[in-house]
C-alpha positions in Angstrom: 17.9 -9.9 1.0 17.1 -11.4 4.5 18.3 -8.4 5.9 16.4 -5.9 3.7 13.4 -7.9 4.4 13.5 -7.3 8.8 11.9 -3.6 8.0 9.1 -5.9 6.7 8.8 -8.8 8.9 9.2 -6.5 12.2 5.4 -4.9 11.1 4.0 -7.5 10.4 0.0 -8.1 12.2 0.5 -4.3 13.3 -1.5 -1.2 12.3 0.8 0.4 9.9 -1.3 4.1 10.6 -4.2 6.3 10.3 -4.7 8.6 6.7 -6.0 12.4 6.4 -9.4 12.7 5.7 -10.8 13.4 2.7 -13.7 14.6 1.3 -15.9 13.0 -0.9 -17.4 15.7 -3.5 -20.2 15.2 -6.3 -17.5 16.2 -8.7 -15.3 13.5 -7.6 -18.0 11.2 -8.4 -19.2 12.3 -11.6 -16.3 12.1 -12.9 -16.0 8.3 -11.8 -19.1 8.0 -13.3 -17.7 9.4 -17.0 -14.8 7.3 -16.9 -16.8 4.0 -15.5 -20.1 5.0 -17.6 -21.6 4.0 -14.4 -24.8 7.1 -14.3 -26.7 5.3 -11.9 -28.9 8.1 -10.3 -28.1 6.4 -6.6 -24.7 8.2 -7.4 -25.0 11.6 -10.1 -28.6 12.2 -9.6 -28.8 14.7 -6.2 -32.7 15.4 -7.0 -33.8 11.9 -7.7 -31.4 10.3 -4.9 -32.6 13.1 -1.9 -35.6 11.0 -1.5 -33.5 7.3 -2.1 -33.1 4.8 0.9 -29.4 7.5 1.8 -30.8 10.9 1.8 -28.6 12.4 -1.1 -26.0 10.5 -3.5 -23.3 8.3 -2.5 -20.1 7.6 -3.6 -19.9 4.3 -6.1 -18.0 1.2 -4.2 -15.6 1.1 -6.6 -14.5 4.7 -6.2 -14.1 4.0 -2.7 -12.0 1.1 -3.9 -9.8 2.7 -6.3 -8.7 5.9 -3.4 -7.7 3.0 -0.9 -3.8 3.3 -2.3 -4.0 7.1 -2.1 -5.6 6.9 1.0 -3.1 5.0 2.6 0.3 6.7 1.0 3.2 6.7 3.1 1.8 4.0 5.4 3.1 1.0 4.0 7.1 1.5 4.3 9.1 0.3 1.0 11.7 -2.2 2.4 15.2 -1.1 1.5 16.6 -2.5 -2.1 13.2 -2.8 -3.3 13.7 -3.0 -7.1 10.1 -2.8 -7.9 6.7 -3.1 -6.3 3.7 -4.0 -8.2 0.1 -4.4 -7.6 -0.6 -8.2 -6.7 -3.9 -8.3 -6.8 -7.1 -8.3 -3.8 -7.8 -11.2 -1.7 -10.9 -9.8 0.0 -13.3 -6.6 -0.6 -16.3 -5.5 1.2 -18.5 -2.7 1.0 -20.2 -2.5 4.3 -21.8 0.9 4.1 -21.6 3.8 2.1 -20.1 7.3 1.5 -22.5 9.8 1.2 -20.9 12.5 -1.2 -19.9 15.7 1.0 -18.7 13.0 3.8 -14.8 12.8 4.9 -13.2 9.4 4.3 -9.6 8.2 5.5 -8.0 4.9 5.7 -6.6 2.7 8.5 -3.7 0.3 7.3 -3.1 -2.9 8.8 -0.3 -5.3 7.9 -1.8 -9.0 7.3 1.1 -11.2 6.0 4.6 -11.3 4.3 5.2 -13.9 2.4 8.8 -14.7 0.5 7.4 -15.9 -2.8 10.6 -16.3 -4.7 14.3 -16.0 -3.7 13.8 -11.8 -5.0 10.1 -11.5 -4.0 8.1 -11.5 -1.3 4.2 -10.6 -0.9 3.0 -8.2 1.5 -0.6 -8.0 2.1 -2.2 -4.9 3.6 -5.7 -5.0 5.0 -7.1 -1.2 3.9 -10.3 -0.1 5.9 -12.1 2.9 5.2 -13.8 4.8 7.5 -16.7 7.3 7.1 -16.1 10.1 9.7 -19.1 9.4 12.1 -19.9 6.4 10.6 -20.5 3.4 12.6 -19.4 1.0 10.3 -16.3 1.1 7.5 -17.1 2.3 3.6 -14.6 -0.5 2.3 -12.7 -3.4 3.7 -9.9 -4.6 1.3 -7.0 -7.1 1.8 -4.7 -5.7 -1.0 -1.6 -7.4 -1.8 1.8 -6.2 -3.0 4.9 -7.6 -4.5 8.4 -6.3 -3.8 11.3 -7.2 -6.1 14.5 -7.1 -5.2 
């Protein structure tokens, strides 16, 4: 395994890469909204929300949250002999400003940590920020960790 694991170890504390951008569209999160049942007007209301503390709607937190994986695909390189990878969990999550809808997103991936957690396992965490094109500050900050199985 020790060999398998160098890929992993060699990026470790580096920037992994940059994502596309994306656009955030009212459909997009309307649809979060049906399949959350969060309607809070901040977010499906465009009328009501044009005169809120953003200008318009914004993209829930948790939307933001859940695209950080598709965001980021292909960044995070699958060590050779990987059996299976699973979602570990979060360590950390911020929301430090939003995503208005009709705004691009993209993610920056930075490697955190590997960890060997068992003689076939080992814990990678990635730190996920996404940016708001133009933004001054990120949408999301999120330290997500994954477990490889070899």
């Amino acid at each position: 395994m020790t060999e398998r694991l160098d890929v992993v170890f060699e990026r470790q504390g580096q920037e992994l890469g940059v994502g596309d951008w994306v656009e955030v569209t009212q459909d997009r999160v309307d649809l979060f909204a049906d399949a959350t049942e969060d309607h809070q007007w901040i977010h499906v209301d465009p009328v009501r929300a044009k005169d809120g503390p953003y200008g318009g709607t914004i993209a829930h937190g948790f939307l933001t949250l859940s695209l950080v994986l598709w965001l980021g695909r292909g960044l995070s390189p699958r060590p050779p002999g990987v059996r299976m990878t699973v979602n570990y969990g979060l360590n950390k999550v911020r929301f430090p400003a939003p995503v208005p809808v009709g705004s691009r997103i993209r993610v920056r991936v930075r490697n955190l940590s590997v960890e060997k957690v068992a003689d076939d396992a080992v814990h990678v965490v990635n730190q996920f920020t996404v940016e708001v094109e133009g933004g001054a500050k990120p949408a999301c900050v999120a330290e997500v960790i994954a477990r490889h199985t070899f």
